[in-house]
C-alpha positions as CSV (number, residue, x, y, z in Angstrom):
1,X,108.3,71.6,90.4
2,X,107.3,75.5,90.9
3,X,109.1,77.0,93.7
4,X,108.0,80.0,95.8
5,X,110.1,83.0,94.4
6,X,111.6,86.0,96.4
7,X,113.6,84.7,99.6
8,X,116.2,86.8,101.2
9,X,119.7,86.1,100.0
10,X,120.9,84.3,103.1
11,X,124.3,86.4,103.3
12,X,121.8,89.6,103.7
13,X,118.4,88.2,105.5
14,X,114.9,90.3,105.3
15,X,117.2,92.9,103.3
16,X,116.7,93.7,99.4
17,X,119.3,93.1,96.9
18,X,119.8,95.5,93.9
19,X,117.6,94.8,91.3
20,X,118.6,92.3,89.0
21,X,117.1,90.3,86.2
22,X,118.1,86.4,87.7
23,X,118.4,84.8,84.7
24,X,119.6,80.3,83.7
25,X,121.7,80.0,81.4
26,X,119.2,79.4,78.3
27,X,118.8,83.8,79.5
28,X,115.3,83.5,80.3
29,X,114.5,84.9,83.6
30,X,114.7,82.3,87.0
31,X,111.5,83.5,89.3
32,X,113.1,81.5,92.1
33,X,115.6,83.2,93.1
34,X,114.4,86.5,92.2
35,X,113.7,89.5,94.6
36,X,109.7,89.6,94.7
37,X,110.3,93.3,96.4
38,X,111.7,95.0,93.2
39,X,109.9,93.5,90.8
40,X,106.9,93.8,92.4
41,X,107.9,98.0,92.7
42,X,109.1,97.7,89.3
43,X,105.8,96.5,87.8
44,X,104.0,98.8,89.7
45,X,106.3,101.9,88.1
46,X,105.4,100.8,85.0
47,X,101.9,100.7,85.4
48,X,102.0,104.3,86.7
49,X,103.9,105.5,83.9
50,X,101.1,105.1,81.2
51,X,98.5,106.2,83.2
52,X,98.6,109.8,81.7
53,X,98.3,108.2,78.1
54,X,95.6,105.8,77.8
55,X,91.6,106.4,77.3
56,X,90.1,105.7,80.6
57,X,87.0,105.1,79.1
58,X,87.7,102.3,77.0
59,X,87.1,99.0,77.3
60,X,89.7,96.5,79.3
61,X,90.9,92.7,78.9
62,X,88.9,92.4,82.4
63,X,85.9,91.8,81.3
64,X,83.3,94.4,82.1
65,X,85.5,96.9,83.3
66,X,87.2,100.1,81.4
67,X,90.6,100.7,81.9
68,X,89.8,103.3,84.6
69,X,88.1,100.4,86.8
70,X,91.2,98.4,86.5
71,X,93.0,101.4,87.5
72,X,91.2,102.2,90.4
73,X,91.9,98.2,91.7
74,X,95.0,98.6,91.2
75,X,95.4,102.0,92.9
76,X,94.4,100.8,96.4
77,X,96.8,97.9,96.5
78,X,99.6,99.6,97.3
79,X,97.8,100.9,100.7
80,X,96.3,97.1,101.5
81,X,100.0,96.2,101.2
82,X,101.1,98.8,103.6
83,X,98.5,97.9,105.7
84,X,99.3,94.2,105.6
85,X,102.7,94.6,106.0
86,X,102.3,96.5,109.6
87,X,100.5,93.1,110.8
88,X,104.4,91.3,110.7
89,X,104.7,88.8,113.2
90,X,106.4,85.5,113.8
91,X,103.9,83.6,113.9
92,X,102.9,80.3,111.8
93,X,101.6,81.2,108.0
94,X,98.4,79.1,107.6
95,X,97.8,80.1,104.0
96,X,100.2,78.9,100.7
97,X,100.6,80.7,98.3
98,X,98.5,78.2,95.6
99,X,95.4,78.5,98.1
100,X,95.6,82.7,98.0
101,X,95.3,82.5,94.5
102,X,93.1,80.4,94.1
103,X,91.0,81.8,96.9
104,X,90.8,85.4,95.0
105,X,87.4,84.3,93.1
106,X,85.5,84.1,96.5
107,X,86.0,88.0,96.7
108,X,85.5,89.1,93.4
109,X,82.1,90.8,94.5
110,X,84.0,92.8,97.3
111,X,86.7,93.6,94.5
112,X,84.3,94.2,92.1
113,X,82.4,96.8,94.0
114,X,85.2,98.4,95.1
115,X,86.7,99.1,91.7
116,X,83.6,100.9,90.6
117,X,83.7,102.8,93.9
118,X,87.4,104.0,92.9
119,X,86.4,104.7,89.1
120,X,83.8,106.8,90.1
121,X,86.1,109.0,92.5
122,X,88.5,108.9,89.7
123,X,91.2,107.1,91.8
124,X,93.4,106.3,89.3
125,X,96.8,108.0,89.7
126,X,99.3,105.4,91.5
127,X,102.3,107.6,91.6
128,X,101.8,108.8,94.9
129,X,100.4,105.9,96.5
130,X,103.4,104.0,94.9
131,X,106.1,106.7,96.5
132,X,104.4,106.3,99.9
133,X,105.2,102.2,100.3
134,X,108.3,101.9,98.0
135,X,110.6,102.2,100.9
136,X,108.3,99.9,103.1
137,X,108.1,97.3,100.2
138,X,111.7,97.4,99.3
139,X,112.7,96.7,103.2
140,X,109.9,94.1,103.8
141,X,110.9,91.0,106.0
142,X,110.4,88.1,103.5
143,X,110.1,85.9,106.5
144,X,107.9,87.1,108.5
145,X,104.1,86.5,108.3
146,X,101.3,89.0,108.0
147,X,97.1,88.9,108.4
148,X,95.1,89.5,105.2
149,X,91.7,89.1,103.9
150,X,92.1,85.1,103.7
151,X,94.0,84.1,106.4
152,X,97.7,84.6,107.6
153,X,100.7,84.0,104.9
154,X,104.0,84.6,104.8
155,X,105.2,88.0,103.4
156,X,107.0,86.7,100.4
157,X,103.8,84.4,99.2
158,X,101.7,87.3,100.0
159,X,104.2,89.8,97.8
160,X,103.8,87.2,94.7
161,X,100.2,87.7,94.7
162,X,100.6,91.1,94.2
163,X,103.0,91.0,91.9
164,X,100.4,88.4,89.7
165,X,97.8,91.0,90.2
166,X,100.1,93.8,88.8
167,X,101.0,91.7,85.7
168,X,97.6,90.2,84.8
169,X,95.6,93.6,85.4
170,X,98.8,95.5,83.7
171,X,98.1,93.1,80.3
172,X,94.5,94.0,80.8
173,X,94.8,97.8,79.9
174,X,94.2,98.6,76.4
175,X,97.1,98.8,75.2
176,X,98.4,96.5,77.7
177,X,101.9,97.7,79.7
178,X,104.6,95.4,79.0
179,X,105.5,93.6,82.2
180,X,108.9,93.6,83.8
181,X,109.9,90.3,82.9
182,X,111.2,89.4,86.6
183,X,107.8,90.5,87.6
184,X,106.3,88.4,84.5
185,X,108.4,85.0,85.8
186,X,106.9,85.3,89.2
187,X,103.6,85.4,88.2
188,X,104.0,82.7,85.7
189,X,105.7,80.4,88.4
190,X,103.2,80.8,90.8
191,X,100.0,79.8,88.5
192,X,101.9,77.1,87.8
193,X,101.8,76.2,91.7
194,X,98.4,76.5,91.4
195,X,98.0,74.3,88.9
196,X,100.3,72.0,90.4
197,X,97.8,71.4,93.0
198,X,94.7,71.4,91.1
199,X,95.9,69.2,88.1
200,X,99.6,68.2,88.5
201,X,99.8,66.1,85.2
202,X,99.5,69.6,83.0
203,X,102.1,71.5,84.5
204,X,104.9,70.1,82.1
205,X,102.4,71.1,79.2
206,X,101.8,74.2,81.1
207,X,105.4,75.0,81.4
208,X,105.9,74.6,77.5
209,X,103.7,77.4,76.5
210,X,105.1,80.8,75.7
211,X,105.1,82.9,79.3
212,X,102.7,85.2,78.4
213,X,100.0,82.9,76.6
214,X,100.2,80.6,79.6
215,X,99.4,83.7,81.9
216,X,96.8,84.7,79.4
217,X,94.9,81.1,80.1
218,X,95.9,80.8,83.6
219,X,93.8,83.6,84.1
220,X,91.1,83.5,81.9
221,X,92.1,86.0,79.3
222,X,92.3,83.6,77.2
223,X,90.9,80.5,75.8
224,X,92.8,76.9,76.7
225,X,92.3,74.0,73.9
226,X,92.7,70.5,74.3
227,X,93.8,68.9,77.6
228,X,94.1,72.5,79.3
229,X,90.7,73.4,78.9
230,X,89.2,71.7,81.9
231,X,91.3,72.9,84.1
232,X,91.7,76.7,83.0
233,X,91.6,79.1,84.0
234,X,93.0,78.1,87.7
235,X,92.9,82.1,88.7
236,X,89.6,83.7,88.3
């Protein structure tokens, strides 16, 4: 069964650990007990680091958007995280993880509109915005729970989404950025809890597939055959 990734190590609570690739003994990489905070910051470095070299003007993976629309959604996500993050509280998450993801679809006008709004200002550079939350990312309380857009989760659920936004809009630049593979494990594990919920009997098959095609269909990008089509993609 998926498991939520990026809990505190409990000899250091709400405190990062120094980045690691967690990996089983078969070497690929173990989401669960990875540190959501790094890779997250990680994927996010990478991202900026290609910014400089790619034609803003061509055409994404995402469909009908360029690469500087997907750029410009991914630019203001490290701000709604900062932002987010300053709602910390102890209260009661009400939100999962599976129901966040699969909830994203009912905002894709919002997201939509807002991407365009960013391309057209040009807002596409996320080394800065990047340098001004690393610090606040890296130290975020895992535990704690926070107020978004769909309802209140806790900060490590919430911190996965991102981290599946950064490696599926990441693939969609062409060329695509090669994801940090901790960052790449987290996303994979946690459309696999979505698909858990929505069709439970596929998640062995699901699990089967190479990481990156199964992200690739999870999402849409690509195109599921056989008993996977009907319920692909289960992230819109």
């Amino acid at each position: 069964m998926p498991r939520t990734p990026g809990r505190p190590d409990a000899r250091t609570p709400g405190r990062p650990r120094p980045y690691q690739i967690p990996r089983w003994q078969n070497g690929s990489v173990d989401p669960v007990v990875a540190d959501v905070r790094f890779a997250l910051v990680r994927q996010w470095e990478l991202i900026s680091e290609v910014v400089d070299a790619i034609d803003l003007a061509a055409a994404s993976r995402c469909n009908g958007w360029t690469n500087r629309e997907v750029l410009a959604h991914l630019y203001v996500q490290p701000h709604l995280v900062e932002k987010f993050l300053g709602t910390a509280s102890v209260r009661q998450a009400h939100v999962r993880l599976s129901e966040n993801l699969a909830g994203a679809k009912s905002f894709s006008e919002l997201i939509n509109d807002s991407a365009r709004k960013g391309a057209i200002l040009n807002k596409v550079e996320l080394r800065s915005p990047l340098a001004a939350v690393r610090d606040v990312v890296l130290a975020a309380p895992l535990d704690a729970t926070i107020t978004t857009l769909q309802g209140e989760i806790s900060v490590s659920d919430y911190l996965v989404t991102r981290c599946v936004e950064a490696v599926v809009h990441g693939s969609d630049l062409v060329p695509p950025v090669t994801p940090d593979p901790v960052a790449e494990a987290v996303t994979s594990n946690a459309l696999l809890q979505v698909l858990e919920v929505s069709a439970p009997q596929l998640v062995e098959e699901a699990q089967a597939l190479p990481t990156d095609r199964w992200i690739g269909l999870a999402t849409g990008r690509a195109k599921a055959t056989g008993s996977l089509a009907e319920a692909m993609p289960v992230m819109a």
